[in-house]
VEXMARDREN-539194 format. One record per residue: residue number from 1; x, y, z of N, C-alpha, C in turn. Coordinates in Angstrom, 2 decimals. Atoms other than C-alpha are relative to their C-alpha. Example, Ala and Ser with C-alpha at 12.3 -4.5 7.8 and 13.67 -1.06 7.14 Angstrom:
2
(pt 1, (0.89, -1.19, 0.00), (12.30, -4.50, 7.80), (0.90, 1.20, 0.00)) (pt 2, (-0.82, -1.19, -0.06), (13.67, -1.06, 7.14), (-0.77, 1.09, 0.73)) 
//
This chain:
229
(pt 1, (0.99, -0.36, -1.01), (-3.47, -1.67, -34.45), (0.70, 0.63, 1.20)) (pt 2, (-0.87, -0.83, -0.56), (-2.93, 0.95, -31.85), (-0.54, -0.05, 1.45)) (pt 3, (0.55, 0.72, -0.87), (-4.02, 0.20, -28.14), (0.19, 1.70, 0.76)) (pt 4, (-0.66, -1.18, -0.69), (-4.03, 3.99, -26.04), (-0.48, -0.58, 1.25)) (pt 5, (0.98, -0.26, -1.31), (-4.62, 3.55, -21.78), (-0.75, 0.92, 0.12)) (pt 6, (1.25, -0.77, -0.22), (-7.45, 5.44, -21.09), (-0.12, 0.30, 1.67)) (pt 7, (0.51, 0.05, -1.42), (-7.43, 4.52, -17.07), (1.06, 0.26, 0.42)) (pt 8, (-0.71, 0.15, -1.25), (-5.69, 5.54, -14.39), (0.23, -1.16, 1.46)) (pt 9, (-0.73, 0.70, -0.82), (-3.57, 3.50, -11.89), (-0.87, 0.03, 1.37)) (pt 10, (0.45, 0.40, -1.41), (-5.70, 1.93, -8.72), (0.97, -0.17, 0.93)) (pt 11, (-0.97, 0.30, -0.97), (-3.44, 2.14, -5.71), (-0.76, 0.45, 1.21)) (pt 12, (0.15, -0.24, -1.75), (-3.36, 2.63, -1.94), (-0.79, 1.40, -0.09)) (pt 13, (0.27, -1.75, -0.07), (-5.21, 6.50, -1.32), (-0.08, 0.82, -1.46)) (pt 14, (0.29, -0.88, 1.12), (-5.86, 6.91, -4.96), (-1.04, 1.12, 0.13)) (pt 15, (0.61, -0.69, 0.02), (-7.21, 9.94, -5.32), (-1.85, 0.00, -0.68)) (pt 16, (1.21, -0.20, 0.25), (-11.21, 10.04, -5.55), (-0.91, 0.66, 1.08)) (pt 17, (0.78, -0.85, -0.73), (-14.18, 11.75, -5.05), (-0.03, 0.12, 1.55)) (pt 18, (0.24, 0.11, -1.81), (-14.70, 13.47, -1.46), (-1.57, -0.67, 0.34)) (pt 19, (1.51, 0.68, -0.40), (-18.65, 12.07, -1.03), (0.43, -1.43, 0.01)) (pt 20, (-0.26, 1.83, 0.36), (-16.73, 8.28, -1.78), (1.40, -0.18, 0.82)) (pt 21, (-1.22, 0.32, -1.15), (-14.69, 6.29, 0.75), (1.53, -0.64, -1.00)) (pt 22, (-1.35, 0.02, 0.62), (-11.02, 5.95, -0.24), (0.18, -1.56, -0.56)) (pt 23, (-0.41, 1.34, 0.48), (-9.13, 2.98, -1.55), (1.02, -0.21, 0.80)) (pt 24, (-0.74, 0.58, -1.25), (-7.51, 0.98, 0.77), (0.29, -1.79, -0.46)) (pt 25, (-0.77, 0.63, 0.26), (-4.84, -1.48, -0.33), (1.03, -0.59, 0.66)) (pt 26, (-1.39, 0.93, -0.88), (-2.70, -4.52, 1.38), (0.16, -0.70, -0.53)) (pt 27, (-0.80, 1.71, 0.44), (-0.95, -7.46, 1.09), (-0.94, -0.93, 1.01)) (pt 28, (0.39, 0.91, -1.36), (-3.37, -10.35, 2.65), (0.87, -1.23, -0.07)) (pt 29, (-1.09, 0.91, -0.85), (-0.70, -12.73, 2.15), (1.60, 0.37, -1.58)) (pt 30, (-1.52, -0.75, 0.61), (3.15, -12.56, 0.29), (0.56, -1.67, 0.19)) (pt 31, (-0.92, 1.06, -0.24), (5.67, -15.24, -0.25), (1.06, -0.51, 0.47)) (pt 32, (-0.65, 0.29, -1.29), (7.08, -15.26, 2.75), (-1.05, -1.05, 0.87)) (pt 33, (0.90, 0.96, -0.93), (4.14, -17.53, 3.80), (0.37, -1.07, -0.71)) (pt 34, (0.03, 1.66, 0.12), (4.87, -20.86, 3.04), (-0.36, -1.02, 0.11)) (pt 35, (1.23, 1.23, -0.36), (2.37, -23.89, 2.66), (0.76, -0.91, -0.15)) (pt 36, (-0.67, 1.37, -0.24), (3.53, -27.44, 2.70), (-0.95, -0.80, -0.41)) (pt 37, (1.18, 1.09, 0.79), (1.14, -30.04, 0.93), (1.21, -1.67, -0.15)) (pt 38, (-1.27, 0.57, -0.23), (3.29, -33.20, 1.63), (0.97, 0.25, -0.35)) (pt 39, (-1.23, 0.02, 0.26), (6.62, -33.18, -0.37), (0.12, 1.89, -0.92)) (pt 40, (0.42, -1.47, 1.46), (5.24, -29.60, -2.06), (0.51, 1.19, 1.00)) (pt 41, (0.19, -1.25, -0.95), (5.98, -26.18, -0.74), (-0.16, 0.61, -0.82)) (pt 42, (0.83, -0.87, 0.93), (3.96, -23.28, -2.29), (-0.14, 1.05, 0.27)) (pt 43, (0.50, -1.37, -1.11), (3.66, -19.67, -1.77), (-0.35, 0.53, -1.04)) (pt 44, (1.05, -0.47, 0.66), (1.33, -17.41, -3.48), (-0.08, 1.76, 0.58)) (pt 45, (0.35, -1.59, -0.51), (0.75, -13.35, -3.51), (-1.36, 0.10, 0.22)) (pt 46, (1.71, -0.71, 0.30), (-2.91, -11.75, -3.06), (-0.04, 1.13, 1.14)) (pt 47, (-0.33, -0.99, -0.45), (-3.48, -8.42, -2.50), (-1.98, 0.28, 0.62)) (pt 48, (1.44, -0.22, -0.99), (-7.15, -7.03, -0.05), (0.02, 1.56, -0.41)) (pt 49, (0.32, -1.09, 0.39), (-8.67, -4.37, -1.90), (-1.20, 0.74, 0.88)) (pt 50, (1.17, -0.23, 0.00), (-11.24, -2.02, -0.60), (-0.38, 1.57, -0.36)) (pt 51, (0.06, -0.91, 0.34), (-12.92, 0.72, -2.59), (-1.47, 0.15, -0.34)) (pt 52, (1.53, -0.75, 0.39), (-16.18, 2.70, -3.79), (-0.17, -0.38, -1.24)) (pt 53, (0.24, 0.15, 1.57), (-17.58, 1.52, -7.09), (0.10, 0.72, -0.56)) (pt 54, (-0.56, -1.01, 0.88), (-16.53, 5.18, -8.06), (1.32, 0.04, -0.01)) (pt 55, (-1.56, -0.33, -0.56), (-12.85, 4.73, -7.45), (0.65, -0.48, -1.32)) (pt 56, (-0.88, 0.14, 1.03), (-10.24, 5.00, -10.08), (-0.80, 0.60, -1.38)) (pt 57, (0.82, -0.22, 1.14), (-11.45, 5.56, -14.08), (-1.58, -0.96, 0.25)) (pt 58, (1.53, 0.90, -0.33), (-15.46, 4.17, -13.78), (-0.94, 0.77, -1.04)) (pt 59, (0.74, -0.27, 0.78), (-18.45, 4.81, -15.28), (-0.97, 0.09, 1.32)) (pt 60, (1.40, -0.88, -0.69), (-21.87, 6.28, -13.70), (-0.82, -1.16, -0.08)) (pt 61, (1.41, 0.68, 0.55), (-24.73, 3.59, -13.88), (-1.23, 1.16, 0.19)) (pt 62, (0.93, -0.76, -0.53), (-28.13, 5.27, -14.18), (-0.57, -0.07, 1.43)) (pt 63, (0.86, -0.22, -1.26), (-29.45, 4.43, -10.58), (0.95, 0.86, 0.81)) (pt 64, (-0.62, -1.17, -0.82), (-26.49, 6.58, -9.21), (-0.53, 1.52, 0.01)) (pt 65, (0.22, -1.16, -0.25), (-28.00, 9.38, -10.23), (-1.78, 0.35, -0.54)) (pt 66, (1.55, -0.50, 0.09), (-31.76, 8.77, -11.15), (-0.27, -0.52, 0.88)) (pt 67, (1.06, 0.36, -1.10), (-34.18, 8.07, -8.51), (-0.95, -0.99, -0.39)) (pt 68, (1.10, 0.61, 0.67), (-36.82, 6.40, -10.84), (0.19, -1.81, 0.33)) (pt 69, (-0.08, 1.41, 0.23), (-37.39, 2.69, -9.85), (0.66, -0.67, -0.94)) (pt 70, (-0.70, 0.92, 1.08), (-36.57, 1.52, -13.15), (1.60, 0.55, -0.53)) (pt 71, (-1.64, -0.70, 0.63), (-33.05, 3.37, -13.71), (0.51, -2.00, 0.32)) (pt 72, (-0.82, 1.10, 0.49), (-30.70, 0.75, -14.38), (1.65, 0.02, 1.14)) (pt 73, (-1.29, -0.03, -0.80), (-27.74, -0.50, -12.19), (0.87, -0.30, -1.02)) (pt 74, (-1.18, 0.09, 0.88), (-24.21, -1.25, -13.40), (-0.23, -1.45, -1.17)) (pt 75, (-0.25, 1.38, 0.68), (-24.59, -5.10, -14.47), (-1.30, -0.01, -0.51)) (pt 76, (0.74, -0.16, 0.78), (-27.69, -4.08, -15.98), (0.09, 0.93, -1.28)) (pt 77, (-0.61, -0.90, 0.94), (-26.68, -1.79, -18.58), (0.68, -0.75, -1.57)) (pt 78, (-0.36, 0.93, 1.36), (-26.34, -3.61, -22.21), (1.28, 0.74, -0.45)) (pt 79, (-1.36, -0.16, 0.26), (-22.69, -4.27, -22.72), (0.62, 0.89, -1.09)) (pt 80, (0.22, -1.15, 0.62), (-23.39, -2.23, -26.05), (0.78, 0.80, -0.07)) (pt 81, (-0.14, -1.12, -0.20), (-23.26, 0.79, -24.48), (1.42, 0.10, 0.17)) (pt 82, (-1.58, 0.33, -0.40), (-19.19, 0.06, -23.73), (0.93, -0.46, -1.36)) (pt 83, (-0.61, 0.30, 1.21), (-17.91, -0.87, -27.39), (-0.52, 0.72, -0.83)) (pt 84, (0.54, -1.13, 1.11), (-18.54, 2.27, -29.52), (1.11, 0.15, -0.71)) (pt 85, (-0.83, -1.30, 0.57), (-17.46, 4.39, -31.97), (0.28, 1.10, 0.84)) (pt 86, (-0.20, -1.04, -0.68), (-15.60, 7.53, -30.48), (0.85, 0.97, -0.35)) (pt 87, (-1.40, -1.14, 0.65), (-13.20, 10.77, -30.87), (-0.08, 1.15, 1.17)) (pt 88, (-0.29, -0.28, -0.85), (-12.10, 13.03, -28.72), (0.07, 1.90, -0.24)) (pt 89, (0.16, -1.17, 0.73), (-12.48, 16.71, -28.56), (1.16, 0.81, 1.18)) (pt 90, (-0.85, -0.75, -1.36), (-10.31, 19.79, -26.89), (-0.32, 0.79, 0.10)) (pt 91, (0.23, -1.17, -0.66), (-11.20, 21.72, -24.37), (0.79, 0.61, 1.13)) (pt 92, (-0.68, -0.21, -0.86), (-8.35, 22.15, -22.72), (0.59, 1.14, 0.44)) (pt 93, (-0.40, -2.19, 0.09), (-8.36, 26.18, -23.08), (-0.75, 0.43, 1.01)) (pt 94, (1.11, 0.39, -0.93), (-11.34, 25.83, -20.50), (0.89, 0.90, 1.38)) (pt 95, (-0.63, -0.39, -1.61), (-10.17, 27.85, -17.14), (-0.50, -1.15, 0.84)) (pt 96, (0.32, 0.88, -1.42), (-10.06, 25.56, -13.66), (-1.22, 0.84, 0.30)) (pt 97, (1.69, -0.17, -0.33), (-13.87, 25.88, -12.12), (-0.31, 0.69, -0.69)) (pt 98, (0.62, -0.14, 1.07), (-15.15, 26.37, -15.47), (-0.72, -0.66, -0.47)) (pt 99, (0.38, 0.53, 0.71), (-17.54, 25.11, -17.08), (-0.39, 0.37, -1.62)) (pt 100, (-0.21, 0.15, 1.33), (-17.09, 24.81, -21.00), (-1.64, 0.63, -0.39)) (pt 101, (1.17, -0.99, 0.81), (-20.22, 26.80, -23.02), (-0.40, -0.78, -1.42)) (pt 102, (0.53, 0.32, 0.85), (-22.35, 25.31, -25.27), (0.79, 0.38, -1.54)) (pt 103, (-0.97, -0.52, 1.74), (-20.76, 27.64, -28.21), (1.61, -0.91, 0.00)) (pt 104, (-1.29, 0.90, -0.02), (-17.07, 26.25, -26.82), (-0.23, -1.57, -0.51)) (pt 105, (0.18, 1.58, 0.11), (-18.60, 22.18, -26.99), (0.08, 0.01, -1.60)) (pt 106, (-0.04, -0.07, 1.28), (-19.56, 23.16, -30.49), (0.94, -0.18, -0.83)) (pt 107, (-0.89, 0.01, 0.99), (-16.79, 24.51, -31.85), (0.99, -1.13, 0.08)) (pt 108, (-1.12, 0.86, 0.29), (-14.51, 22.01, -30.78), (-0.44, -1.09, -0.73)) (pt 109, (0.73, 0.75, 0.72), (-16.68, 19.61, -32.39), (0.46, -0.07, -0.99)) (pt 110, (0.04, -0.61, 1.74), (-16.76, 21.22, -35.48), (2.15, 0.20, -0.09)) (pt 111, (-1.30, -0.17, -0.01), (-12.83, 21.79, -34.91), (0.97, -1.40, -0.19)) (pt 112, (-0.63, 2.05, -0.06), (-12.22, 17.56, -34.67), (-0.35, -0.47, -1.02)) (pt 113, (0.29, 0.86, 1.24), (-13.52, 17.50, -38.11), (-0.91, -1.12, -0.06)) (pt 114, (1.49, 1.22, -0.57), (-16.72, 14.91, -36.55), (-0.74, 0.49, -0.15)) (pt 115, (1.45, -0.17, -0.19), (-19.81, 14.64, -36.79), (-0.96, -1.10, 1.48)) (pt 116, (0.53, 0.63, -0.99), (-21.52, 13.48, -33.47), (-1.19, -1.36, -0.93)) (pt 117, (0.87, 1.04, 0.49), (-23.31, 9.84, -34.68), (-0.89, -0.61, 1.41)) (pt 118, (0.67, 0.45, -0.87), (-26.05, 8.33, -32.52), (1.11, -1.33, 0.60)) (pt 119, (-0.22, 1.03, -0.79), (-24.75, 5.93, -29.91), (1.83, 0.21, 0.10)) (pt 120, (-1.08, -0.26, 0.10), (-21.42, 7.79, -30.22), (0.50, -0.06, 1.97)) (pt 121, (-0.46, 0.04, -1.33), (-19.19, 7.92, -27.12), (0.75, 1.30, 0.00)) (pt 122, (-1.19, -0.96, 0.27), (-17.27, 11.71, -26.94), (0.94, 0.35, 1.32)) (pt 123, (-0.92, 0.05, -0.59), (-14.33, 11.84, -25.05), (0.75, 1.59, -0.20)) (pt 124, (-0.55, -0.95, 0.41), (-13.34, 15.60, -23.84), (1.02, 0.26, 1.26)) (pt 125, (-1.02, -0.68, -0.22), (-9.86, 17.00, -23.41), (0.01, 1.24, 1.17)) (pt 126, (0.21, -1.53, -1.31), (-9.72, 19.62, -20.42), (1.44, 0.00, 0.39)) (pt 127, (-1.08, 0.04, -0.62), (-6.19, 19.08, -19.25), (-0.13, 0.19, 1.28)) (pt 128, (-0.33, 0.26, -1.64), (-6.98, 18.40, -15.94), (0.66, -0.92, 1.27)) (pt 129, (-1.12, 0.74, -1.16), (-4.97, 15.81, -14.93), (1.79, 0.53, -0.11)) (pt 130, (-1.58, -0.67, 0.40), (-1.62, 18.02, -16.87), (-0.30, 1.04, 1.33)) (pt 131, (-0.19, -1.10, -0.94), (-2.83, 20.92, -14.23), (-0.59, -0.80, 1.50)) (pt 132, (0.60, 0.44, -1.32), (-4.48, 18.86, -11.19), (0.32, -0.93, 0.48)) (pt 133, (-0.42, 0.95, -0.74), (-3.19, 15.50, -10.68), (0.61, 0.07, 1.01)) (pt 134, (-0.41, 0.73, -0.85), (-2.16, 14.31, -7.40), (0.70, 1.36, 1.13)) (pt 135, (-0.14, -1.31, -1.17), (-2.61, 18.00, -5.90), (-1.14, -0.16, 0.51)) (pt 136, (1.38, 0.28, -0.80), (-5.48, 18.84, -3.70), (-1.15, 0.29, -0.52)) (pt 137, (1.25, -0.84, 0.60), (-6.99, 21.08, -6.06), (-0.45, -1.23, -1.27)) (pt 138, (0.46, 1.35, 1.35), (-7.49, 17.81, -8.67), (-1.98, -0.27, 0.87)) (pt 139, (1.48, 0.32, -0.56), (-10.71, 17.25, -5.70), (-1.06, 1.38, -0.44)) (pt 140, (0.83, -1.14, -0.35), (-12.12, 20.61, -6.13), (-0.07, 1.31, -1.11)) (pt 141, (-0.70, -1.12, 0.99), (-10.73, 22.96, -9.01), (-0.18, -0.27, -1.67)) (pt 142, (0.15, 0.83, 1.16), (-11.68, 20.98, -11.86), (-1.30, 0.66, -1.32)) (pt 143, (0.78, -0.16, 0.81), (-13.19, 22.09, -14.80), (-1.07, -0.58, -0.46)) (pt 144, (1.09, 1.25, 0.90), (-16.48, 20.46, -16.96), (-0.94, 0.61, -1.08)) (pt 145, (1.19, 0.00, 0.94), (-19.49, 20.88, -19.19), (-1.04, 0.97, 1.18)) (pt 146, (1.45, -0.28, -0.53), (-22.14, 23.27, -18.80), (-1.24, -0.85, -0.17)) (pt 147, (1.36, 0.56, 0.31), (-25.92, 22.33, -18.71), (-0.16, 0.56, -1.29)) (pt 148, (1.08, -0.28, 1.40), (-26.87, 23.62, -22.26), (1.12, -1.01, -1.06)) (pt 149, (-0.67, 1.01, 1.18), (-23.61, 21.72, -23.66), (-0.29, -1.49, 0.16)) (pt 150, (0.28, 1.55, -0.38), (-24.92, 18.11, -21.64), (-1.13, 0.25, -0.80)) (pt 151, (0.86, 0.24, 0.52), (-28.05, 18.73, -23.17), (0.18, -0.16, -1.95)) (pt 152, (0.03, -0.23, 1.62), (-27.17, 19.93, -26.82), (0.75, -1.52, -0.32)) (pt 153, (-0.58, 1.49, -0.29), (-24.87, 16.19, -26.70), (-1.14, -1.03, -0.21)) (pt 154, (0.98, 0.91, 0.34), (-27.44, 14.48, -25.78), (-1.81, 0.25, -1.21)) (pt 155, (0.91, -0.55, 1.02), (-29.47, 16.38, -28.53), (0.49, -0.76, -1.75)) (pt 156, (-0.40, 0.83, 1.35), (-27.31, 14.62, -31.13), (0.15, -1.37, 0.10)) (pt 157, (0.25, 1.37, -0.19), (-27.69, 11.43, -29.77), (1.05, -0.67, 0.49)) (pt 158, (-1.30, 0.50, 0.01), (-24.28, 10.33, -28.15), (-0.79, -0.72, 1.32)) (pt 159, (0.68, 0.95, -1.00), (-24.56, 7.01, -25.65), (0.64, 0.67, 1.46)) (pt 160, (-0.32, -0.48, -1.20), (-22.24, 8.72, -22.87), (1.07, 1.01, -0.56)) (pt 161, (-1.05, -0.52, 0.00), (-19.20, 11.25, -22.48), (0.64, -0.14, 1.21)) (pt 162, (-0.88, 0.01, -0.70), (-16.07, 11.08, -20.57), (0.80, 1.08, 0.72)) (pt 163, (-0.84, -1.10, -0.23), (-13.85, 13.21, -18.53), (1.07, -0.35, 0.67)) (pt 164, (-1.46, 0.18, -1.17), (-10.53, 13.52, -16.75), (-0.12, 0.27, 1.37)) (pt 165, (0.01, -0.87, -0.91), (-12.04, 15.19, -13.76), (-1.04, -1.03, 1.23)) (pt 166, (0.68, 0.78, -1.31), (-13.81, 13.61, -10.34), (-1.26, 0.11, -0.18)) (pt 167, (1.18, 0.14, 0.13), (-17.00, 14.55, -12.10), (-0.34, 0.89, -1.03)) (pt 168, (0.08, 0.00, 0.81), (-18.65, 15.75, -15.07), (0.01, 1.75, -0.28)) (pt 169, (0.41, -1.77, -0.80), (-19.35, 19.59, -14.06), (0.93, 0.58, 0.72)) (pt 170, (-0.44, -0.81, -0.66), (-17.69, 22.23, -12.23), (-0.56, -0.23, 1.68)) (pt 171, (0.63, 1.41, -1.04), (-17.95, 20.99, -8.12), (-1.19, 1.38, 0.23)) (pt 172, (1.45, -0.54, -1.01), (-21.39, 22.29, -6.00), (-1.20, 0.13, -1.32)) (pt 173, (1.10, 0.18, 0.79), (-24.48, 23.06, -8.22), (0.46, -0.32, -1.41)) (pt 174, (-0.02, 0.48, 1.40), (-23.72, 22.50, -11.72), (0.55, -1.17, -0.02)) (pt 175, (-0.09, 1.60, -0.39), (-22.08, 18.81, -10.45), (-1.93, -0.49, -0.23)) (pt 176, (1.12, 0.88, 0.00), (-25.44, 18.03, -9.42), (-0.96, 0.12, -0.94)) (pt 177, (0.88, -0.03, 1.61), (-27.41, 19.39, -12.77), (0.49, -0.53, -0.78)) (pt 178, (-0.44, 1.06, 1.32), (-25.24, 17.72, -14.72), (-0.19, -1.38, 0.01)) (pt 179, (0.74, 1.18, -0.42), (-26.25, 14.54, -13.11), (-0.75, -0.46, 0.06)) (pt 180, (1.56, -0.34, 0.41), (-29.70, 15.59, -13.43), (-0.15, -0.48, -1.29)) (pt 181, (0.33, 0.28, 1.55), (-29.26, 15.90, -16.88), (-0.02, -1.39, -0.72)) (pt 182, (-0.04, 1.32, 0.50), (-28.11, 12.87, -17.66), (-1.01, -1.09, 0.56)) (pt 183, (1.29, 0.78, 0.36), (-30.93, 11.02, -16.15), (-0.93, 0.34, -0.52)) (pt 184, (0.92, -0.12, 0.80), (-33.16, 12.98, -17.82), (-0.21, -0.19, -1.22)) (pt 185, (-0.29, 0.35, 1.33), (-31.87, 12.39, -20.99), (0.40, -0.95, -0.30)) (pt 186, (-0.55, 1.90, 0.35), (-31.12, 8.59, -20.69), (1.23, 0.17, -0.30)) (pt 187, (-1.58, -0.36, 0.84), (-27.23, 9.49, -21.55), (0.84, -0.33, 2.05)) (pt 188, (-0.70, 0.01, -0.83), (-24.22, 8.85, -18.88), (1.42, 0.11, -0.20)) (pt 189, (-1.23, -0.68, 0.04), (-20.67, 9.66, -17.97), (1.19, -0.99, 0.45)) (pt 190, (-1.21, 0.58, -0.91), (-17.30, 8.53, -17.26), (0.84, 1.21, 0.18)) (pt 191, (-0.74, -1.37, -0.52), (-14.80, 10.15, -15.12), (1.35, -0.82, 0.82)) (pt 192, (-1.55, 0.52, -0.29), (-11.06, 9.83, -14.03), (0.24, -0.74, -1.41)) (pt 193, (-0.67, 0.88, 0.85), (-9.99, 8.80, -17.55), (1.64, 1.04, -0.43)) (pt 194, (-1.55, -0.52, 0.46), (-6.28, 9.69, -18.87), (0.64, -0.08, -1.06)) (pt 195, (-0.76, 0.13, 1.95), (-3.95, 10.17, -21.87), (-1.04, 0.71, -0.80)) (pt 196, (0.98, -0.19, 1.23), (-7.05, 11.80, -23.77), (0.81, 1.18, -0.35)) (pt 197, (-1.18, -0.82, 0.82), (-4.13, 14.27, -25.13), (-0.10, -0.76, -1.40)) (pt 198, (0.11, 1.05, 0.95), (-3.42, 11.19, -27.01), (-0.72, -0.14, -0.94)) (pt 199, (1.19, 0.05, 0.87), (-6.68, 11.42, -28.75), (-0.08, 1.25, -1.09)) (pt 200, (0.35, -1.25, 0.98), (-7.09, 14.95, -30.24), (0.63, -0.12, -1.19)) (pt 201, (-0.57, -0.92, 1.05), (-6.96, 16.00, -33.56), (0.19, -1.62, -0.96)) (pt 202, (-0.37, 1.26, 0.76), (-6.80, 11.69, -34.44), (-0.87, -0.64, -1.04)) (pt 203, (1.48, 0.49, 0.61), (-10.68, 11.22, -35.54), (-0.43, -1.29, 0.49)) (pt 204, (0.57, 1.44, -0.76), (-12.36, 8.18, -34.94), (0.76, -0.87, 0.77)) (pt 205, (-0.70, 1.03, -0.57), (-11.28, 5.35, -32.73), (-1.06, -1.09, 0.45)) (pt 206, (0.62, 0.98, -0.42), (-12.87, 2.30, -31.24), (-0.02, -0.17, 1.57)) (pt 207, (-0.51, -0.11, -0.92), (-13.47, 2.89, -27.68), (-0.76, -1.30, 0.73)) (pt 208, (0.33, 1.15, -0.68), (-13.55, 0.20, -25.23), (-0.40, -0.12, 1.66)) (pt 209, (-0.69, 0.04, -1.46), (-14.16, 0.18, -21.22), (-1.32, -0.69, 0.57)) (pt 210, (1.32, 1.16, -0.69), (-16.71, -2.70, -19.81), (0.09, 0.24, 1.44)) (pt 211, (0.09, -0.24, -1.54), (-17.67, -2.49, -16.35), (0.12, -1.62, 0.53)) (pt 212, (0.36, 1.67, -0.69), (-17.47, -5.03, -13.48), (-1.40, -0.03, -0.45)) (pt 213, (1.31, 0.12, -0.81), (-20.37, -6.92, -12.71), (-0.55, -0.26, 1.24)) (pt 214, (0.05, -0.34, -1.40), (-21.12, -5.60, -9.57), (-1.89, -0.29, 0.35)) (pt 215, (1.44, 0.29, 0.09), (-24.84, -6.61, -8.82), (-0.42, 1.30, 0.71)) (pt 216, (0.46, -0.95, -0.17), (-26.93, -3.47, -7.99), (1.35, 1.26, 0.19)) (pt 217, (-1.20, -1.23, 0.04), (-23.60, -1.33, -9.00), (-0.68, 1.34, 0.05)) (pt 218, (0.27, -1.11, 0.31), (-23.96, 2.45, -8.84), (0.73, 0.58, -1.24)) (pt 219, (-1.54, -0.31, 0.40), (-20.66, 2.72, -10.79), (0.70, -1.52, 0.03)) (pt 220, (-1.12, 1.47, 0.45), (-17.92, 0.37, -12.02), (1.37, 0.54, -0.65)) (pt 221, (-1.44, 0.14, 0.55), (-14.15, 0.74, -12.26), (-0.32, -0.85, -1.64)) (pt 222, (0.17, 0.29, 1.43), (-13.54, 0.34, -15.95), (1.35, -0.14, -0.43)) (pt 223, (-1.41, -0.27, 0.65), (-10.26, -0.34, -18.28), (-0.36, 0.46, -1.12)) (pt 224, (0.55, -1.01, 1.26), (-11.34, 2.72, -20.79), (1.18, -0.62, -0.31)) (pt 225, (-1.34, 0.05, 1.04), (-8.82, 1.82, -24.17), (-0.55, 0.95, -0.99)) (pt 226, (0.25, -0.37, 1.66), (-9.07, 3.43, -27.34), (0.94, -0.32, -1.25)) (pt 227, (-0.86, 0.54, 0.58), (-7.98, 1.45, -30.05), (-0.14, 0.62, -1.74)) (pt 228, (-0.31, -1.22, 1.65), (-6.91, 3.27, -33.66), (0.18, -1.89, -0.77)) (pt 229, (-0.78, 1.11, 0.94), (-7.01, 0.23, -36.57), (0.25, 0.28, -0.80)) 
//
């Protein structure tokens, strides 16, 4: 059995979305503090996180991006949807502020040797963290999915798709239609995931990434895996 990371590294000023407040990381205490319990002395690390329920690899809940009373927050969302089947496709030929073309989603499809199955999870390749990581243009320069390829997706029935990129779309209007889309089509996204190199060209896998349970989450840091047995 074969275990791949999927997530990227939470730290101090990790890089995320500009609309979402940063991540902000200390030490609230270190073992240089020293307790005393009569004859005992004890010291202990713990670290004071604070971040956006979009920060790091996460997942979308539907009320982030539908409006509708009944959309669904994070810790509502049947766990399900987080233990699929999955495979990974490449689009990593894709120019920066591009968005990928229905005919492109296709072929790579058809190129991974898959067949999209209902409740599938597809995981696509862009190489945007090989060309964007931990520059400026990773916020802004980022490739994604058009609207006719989110729809044709959710035309074959898949439960969500993933990306490497701060969001699912190319940034300014086609961000926010693609966000559209997906509540219109009951379907959702993850974003900031990594290694999906790793994936191409492998076929199926078993993908894994549960959310907190954040009570009325929008989003939930996730530990995406994909495990080959």
């Amino acid at each position: 059995m074969e275990f791949v990371d999927l997530s990227r590294e939470i730290f101090h000023r990790t890089q995320t979305h500009p609309s979402h407040p940063p991540v902000v990381m200390t030490v609230w205490n270190d073992h240089s503090e020293k307790k005393h319990a009569g004859n005992t002395v004890f010291s202990s690390k713990a670290m004071s996180i604070a971040f956006s329920d979009h920060a790091g690899t996460h997942v979308d809940a539907p009320v982030h991006f539908d409006p509708r009373p009944e959309a669904l927050s994070i810790d509502q969302v049947p766990l399900e949807k987080f233990y699929t089947s999955a495979f990974c496709i490449d689009l990593s030929h894709v120019p920066l502020k591009t968005a990928a073309t229905l005919e492109e989603v296709q072929a790579a499809v058809a190129t991974s040797g898959e067949t999209i199955r209902p409740g599938d999870t597809l995981l696509i390749w862009m190489a945007t963290n090989e060309r964007l990581l931990g520059k400026p243009g990773y916020l802004h320069d980022f490739p994604g999915l058009s609207l006719p390829a989110i729809h044709w997706l959710a035309d074959q029935g898949i439960g969500m798709f993933g990306v490497e990129a701060i969001s699912p779309a190319p940034e300014g209007e086609p961000n926010f239609q693609a966000h559209m889309a997906c509540a219109e089509r009951g379907i959702t996204h993850m974003e900031c995931l990594a290694n999906l190199d790793r994936l191409v060209g492998r076929g199926r896998f078993r993908f894994v990434g549960f959310p907190l349970k954040i009570r009325g989450g929008t989003a939930s840091p996730i530990r995406a895996v994909a495990i080959f047995e």
